[in-house]
KOLFIPA-853752 format. One record per residue (C-alpha): residue number from 1; x, y, z. Coordinates in steps of 0.25 Angstrom, whole numbers. Layout:
! residues N
{marba NUM {X Y Z}}
...
This chain:
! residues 480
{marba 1 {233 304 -457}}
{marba 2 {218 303 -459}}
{marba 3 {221 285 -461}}
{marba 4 {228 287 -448}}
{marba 5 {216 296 -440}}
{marba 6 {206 285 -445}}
{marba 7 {214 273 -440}}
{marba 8 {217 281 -427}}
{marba 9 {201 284 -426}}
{marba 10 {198 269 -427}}
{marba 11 {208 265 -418}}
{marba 12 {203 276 -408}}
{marba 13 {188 271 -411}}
{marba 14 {191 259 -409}}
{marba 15 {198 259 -396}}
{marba 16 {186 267 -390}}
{marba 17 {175 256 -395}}
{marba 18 {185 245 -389}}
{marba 19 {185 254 -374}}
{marba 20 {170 254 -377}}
{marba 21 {165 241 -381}}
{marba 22 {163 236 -367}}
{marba 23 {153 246 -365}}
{marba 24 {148 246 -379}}
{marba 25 {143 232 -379}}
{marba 26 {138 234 -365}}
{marba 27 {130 246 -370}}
{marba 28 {125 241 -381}}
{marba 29 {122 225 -379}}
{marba 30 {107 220 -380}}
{marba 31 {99 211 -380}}
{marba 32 {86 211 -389}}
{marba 33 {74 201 -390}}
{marba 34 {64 202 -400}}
{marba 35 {53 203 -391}}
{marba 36 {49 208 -377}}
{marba 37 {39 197 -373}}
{marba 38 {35 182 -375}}
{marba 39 {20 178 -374}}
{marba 40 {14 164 -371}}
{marba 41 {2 156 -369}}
{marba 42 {0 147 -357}}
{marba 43 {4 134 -366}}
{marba 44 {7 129 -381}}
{marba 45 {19 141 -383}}
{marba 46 {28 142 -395}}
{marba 47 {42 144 -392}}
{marba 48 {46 159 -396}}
{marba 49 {59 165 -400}}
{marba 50 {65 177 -396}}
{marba 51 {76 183 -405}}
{marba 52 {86 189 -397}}
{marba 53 {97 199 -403}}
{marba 54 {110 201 -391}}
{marba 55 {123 208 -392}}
{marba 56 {128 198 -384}}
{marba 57 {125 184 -378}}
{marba 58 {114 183 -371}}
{marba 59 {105 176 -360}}
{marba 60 {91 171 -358}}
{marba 61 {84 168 -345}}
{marba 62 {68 166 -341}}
{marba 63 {63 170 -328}}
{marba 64 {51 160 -328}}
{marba 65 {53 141 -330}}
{marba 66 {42 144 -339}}
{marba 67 {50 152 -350}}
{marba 68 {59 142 -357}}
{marba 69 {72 148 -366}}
{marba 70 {74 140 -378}}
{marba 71 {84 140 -389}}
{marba 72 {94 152 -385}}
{marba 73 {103 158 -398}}
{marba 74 {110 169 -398}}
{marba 75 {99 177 -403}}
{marba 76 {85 170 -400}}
{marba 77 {80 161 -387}}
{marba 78 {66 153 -387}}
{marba 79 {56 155 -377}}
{marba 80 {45 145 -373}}
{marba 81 {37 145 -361}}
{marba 82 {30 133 -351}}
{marba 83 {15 132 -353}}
{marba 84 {8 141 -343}}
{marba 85 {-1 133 -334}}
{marba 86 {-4 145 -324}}
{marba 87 {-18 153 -325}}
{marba 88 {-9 165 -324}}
{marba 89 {1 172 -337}}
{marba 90 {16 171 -332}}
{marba 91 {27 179 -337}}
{marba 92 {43 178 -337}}
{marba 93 {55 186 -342}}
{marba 94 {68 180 -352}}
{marba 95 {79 189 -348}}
{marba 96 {90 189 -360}}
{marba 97 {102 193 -351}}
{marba 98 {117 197 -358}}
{marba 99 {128 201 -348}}
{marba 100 {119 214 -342}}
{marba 101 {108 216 -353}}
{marba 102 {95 211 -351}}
{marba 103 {83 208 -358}}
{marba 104 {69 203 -355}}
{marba 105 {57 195 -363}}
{marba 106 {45 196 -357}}
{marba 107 {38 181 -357}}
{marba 108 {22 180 -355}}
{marba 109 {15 167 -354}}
{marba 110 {-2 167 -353}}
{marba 111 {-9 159 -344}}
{marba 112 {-14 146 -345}}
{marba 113 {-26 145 -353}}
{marba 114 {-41 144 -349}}
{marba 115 {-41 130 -357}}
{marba 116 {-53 137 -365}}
{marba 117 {-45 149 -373}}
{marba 118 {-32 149 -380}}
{marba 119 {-24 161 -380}}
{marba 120 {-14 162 -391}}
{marba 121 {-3 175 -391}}
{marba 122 {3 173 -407}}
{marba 123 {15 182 -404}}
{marba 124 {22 180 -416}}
{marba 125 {12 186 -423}}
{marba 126 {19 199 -424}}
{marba 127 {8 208 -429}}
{marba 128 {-2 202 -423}}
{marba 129 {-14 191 -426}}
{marba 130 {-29 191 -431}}
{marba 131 {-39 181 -427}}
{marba 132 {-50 176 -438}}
{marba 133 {-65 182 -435}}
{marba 134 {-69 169 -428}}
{marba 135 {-57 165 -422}}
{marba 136 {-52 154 -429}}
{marba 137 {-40 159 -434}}
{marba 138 {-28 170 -429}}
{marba 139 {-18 174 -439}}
{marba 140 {-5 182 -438}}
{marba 141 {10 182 -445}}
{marba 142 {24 181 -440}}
{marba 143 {35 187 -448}}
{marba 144 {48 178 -448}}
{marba 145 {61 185 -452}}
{marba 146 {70 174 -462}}
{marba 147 {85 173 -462}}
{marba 148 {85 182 -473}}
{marba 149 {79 192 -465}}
{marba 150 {67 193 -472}}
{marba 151 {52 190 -468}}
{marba 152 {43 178 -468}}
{marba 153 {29 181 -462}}
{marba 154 {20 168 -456}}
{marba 155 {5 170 -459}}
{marba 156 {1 163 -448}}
{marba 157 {-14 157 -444}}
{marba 158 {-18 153 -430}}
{marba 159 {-30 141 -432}}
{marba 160 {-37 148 -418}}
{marba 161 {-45 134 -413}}
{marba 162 {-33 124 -416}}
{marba 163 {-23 133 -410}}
{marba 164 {-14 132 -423}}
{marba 165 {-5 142 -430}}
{marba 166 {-4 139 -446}}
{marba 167 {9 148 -453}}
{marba 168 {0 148 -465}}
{marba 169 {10 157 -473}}
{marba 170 {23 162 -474}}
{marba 171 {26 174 -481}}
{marba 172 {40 182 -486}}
{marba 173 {39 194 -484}}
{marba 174 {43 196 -497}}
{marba 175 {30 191 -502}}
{marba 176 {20 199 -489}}
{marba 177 {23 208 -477}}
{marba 178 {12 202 -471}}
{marba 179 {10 210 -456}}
{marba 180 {-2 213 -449}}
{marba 181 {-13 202 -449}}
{marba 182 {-25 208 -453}}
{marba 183 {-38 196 -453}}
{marba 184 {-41 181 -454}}
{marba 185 {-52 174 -457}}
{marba 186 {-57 162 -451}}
{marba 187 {-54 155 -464}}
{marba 188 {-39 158 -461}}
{marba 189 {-36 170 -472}}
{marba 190 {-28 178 -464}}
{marba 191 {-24 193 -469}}
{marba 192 {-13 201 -467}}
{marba 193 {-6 214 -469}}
{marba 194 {4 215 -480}}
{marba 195 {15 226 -477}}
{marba 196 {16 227 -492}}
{marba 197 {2 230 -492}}
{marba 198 {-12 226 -491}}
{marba 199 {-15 212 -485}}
{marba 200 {-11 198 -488}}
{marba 201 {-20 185 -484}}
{marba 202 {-18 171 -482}}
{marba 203 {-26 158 -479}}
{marba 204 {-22 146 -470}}
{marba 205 {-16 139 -482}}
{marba 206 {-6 152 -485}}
{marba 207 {-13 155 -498}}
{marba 208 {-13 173 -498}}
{marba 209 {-20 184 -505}}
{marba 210 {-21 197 -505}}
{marba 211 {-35 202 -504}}
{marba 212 {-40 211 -517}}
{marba 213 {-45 228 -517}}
{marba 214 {-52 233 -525}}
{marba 215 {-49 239 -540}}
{marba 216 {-41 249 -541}}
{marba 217 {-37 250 -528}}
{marba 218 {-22 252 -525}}
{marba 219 {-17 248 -511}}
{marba 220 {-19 234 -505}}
{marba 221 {-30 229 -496}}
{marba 222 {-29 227 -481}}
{marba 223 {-39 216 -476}}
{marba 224 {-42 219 -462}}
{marba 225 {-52 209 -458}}
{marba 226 {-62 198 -462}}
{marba 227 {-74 191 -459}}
{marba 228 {-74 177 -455}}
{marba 229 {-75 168 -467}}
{marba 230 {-65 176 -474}}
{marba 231 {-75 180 -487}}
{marba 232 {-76 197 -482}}
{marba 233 {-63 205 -480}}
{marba 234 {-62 220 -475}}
{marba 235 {-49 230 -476}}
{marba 236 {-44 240 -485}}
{marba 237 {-37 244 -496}}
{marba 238 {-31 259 -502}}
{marba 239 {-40 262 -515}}
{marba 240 {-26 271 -519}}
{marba 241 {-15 275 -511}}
{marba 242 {-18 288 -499}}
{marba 243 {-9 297 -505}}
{marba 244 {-16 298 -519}}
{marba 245 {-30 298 -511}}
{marba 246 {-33 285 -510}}
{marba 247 {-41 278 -498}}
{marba 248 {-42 266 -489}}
{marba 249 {-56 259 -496}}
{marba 250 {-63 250 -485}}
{marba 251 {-63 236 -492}}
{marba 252 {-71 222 -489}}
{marba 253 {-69 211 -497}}
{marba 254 {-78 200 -498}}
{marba 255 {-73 185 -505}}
{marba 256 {-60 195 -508}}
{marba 257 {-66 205 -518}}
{marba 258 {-66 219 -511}}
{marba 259 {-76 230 -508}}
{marba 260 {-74 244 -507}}
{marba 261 {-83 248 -492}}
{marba 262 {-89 260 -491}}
{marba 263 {-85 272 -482}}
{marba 264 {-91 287 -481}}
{marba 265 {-87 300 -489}}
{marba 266 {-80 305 -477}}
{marba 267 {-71 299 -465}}
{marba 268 {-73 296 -452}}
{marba 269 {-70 314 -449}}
{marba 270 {-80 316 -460}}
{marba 271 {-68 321 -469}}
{marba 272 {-62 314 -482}}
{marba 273 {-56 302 -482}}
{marba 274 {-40 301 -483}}
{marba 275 {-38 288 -478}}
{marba 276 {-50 279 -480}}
{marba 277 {-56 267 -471}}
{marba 278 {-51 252 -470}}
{marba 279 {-61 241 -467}}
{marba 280 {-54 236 -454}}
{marba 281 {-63 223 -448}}
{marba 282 {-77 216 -450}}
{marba 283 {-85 207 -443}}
{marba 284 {-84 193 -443}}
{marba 285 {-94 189 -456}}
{marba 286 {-88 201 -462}}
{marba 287 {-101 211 -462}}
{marba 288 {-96 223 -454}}
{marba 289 {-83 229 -458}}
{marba 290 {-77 239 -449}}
{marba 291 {-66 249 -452}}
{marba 292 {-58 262 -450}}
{marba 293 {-56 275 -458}}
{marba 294 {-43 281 -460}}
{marba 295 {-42 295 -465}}
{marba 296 {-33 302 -453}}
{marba 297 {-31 296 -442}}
{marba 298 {-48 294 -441}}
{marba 299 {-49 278 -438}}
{marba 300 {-63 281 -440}}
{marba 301 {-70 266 -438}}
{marba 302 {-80 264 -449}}
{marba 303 {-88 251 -452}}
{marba 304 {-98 244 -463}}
{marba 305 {-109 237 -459}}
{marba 306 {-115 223 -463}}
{marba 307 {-122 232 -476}}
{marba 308 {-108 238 -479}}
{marba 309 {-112 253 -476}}
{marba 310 {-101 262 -468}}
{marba 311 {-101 267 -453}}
{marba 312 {-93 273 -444}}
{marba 313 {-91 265 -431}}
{marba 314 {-97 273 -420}}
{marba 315 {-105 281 -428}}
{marba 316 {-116 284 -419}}
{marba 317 {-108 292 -411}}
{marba 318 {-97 297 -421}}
{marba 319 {-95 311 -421}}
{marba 320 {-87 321 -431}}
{marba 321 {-84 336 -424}}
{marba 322 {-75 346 -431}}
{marba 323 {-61 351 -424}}
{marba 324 {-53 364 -429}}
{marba 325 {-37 363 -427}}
{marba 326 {-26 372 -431}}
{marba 327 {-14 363 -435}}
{marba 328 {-7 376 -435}}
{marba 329 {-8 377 -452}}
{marba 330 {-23 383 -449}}
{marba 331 {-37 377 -443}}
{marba 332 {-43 363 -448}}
{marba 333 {-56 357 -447}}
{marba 334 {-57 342 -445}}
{marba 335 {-66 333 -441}}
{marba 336 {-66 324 -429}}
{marba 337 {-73 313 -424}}
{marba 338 {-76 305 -414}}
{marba 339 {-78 291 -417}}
{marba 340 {-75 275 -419}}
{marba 341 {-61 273 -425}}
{marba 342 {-50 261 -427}}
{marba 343 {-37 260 -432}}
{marba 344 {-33 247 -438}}
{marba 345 {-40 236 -428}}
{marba 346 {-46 226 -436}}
{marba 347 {-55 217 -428}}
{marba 348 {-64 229 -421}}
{marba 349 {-76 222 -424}}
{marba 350 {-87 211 -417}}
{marba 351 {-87 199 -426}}
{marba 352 {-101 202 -429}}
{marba 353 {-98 216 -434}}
{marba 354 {-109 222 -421}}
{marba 355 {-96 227 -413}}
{marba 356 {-86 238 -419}}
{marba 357 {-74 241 -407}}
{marba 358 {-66 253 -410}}
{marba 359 {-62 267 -404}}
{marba 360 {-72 279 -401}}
{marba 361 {-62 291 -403}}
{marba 362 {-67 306 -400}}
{marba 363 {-57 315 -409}}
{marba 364 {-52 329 -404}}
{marba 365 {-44 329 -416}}
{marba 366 {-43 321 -429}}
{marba 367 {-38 307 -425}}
{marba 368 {-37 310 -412}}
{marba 369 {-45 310 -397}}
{marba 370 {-50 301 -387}}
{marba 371 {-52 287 -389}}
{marba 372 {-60 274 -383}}
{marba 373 {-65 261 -386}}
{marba 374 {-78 259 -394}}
{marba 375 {-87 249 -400}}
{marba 376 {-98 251 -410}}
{marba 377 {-111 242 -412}}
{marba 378 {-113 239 -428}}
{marba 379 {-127 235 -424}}
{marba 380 {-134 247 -417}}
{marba 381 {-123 257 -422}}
{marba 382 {-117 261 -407}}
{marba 383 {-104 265 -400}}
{marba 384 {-100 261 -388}}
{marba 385 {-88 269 -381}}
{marba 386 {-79 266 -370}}
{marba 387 {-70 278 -366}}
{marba 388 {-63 272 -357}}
{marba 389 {-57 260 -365}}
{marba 390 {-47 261 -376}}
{marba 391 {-52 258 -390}}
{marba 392 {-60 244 -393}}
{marba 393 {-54 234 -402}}
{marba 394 {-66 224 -403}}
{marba 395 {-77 218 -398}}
{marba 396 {-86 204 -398}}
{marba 397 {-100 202 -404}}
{marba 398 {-109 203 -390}}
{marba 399 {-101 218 -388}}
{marba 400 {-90 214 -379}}
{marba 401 {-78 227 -383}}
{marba 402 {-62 225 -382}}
{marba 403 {-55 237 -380}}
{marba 404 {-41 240 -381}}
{marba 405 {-32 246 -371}}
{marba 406 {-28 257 -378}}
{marba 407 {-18 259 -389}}
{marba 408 {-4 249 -384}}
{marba 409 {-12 244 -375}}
{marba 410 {-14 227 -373}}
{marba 411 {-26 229 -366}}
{marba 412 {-42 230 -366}}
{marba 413 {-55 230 -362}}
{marba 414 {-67 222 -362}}
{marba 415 {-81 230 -362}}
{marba 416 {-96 225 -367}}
{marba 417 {-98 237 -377}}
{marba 418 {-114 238 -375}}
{marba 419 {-114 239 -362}}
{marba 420 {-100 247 -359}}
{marba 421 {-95 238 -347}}
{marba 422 {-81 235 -348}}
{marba 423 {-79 220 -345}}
{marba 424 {-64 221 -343}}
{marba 425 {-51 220 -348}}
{marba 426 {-47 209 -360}}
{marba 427 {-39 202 -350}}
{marba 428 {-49 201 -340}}
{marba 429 {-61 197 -350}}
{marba 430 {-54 187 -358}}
{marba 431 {-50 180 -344}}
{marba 432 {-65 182 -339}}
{marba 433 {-70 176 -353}}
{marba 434 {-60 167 -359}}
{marba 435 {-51 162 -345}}
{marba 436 {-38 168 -353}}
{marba 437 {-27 176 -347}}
{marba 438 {-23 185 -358}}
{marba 439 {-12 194 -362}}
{marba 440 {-14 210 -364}}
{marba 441 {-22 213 -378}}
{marba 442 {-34 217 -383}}
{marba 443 {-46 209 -389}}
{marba 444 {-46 214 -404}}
{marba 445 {-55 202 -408}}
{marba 446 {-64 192 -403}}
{marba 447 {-73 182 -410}}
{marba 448 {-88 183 -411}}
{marba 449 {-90 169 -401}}
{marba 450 {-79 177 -391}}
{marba 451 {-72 164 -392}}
{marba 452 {-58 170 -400}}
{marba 453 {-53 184 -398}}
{marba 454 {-41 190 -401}}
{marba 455 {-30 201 -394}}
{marba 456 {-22 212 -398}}
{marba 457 {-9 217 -392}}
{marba 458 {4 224 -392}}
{marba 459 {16 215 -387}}
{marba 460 {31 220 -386}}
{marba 461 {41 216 -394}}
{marba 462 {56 223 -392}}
{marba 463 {52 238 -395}}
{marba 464 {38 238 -401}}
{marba 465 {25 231 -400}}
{marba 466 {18 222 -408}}
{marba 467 {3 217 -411}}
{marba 468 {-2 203 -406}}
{marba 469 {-14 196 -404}}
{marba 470 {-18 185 -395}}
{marba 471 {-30 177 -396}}
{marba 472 {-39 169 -388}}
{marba 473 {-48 157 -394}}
{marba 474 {-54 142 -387}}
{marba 475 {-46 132 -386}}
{marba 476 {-53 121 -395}}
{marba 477 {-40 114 -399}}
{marba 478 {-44 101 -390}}
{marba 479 {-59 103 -393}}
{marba 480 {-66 91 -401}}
């Protein structure tokens, strides 16, 4: 009998799926793009793939002539565009269509350049790009998934002046998890971030290393920037591991031997350190090395200056106060502060060392309170705060200050620091300057002749976000 109930139960469960599958498959049927949006320049564009995943077959249409659909399989199609000959940016929409489901990609192309400046948006850099201290190279990766579904990642160097990309390495990710770009010098050593740990570089002829810590040190070192002709590094590295009380030690290497920097007794609350300090940028010849502390959510911005000696940035008008708060398990003292902090930014800092952009937070509790952009002179030891602008994310050798948005934001401002005058938004100002149409994003670095500068942003792509960078550079590949 029980054979029998079971034989009867999958007959009955199999009747119901078959009076259903109709409206089963209507439910449930999808189409899926691997990204929401498809950036272009005006002219010179790559073809771009976009993988497409379907329950069922699908259709693809453009809404604009400009937009070209390429190489239709059943689950990728190719998109290329028309060079842009309008002063204006123009945008379209591919609308995947199967029976009554629907999906959109989003298709931007820039406008026609100013002849002087290019403008390049590296998309497939997925985590991002750094741009050299004078401009002349930008680096990123792309990670490339094989048949065997493991991963290959593209160490990839953009030659900024002849408009060339170089893959200059690629590496299994059996061997390195390289992710995040961290530096390149204007040699063309290019670091970057190893998943496993610590920080992996490589030159223009794929040749790695992995930079040294000191003795008796137990956790990889993370090199977070370096001057231009490569010969002075700055990072961090754990001297033992947090939980048996080790710390974050500030490190600066010069011709790859590293040094310990020096920091206070206390942390940025005057209390004991738990966490430590990482050396975060420098100035371009490699004198003035900014960083942050990290010991509780602080951020405290510190720096070392051309004699190697510690400072807090923003410390003429730093101030600690005491609070009292019952957490319910009785009443505890801590200190609070108001003051310059910074998270993980890495280019804060003028190429001459003179300008230090960051964000001036006034804490009504530990780690937390209001926050506004800031900028600190080296030189004369002075603040400069705007409240009414979001944190500041770099600035120029003369005092011009970016501000971003705001966290999630793709926007910013433009102020002269000295004189508090905002000179208005990165959009405007780099039309104003450089005759360019941008997209959204933030200035995060900008060369000491103002000539190169680079952008940050956050783009969509399916359900989340991802870092990218554009940059902007003169267009000397006919020069003589």
């Amino acid at each position: 009998m029980k054979r029998v109930s079971i034989v009867c139960g999958i007959l009955f469960t199999a009747a119901i799926l078959s009076a259903c599958e109709t409206d089963v498959n209507t439910e449930y049927a999808y189409i899926r793009l691997d990204r929401a949006n498809c950036s272009f320049t005006a002219e010179g564009n790559s073809p771009v793939e976009v993988a497409v995943s379907a329950t069922g077959k699908w259709s693809v249409e453009p809404s604009a002539s400009w937009v070209k659909v390429e190489d239709v399989s059943d689950t990728s199609v190719t998109i290329t565009v028309d060079d842009n000959d309008l002063t204006d940016e123009r945008n379209a929409v591919l609308t995947f269509s199967m029976g009554n489901v629907e999906e959109t990609l989003a298709i931007n192309q820039l406008a026609k350049q100013s002849g002087e400046y290019i403008y390049r948006f590296p998309l497939e850099f997925d985590l991002g790009a750094v741009m050299s201290p004078e401009g002349k190279y930008v680096g990123g990766r792309i990670p490339v998934l094989n048949d065997d579904e493991s991963w290959t990642h593209q160490v990839v160097i953009i030659d900024v002046d002849a408009d060339e990309r170089h893959i200059v390495a690629e590496v299994p990710g059996s061997l390195f998890g390289l992710e995040k770009p961290y530096c390149i010098t204007d040699t063309g050593v290019f670091f970057l971030m190893n998943n496993a740990g610590g920080t992996v570089a490589y030159d223009l002829d794929g040749n790695y290393f992995i930079p040294e810590i000191p003795d008796d040190y137990k956790i990889a070192a993370s090199v977070q920037a370096v001057s231009s002709d490569g010969t002075i590094w700055a990072g961090y590295a754990q001297d033992d591991v947090l939980a048996v009380g080790g710390l974050y030690r500030p490190l600066k290497w010069v011709d790859g031997v590293p040094e310990i920097l020096p920091v206070p007794e206390k942390n940025f609350r005057d209390s004991v350190w738990v966490g430590g300090v990482m050396a975060r940028g420098m100035s371009a010849d490699g004198t003035i090395i900014y960083g942050t502390s990290w010991c509780n959510n602080d951020f405290g911005m510190c720096y070392w200056d051309k004699n190697g000696e510690f400072h807090w940035v923003g410390e003429d008008k730093r101030e600690i106060s005491q609070i009292t708060t019952d957490y319910g398990y009785g009443e505890v003292t801590e200190n609070i502060v108001n003051g310059m902090t910074c998270t993980a930014e890495l280019t804060n800092i003028s190429p001459n060392g003179k300008w230090i952009a960051g964000t001036w937070r006034k804490e009504t509790h530990p780690g937390g309170g209001a926050e506004c952009a800031a900028f600190f002179d080296t030189e004369n030891e002075k603040t400069y705060i705007f409240e009414d602008l979001a944190g500041g994310s770099t600035c120029t050798n003369d005092g011009i200050g970016f501000a971003n948005g705001g966290f999630m934001s793709n926007s910013g401002t433009v102020v002269d620091i000295e004189s508090g005058v905002v000179l208005g938004s990165i959009k405007d100002w780099v039309y104003e300057n450089y005759g360019l149409t941008v997209g959204p994003g933030c200035i995060t670095y900008m060369t000491a002749d103002k000539q190169k500068f680079l952008s940050f942003l956050l783009v969509d792509v399916v359900a989340t976000q991802k870092t990218a960078h554009w940059y902007v550079a003169p267009d000397v590949r006919d020069a003589k």
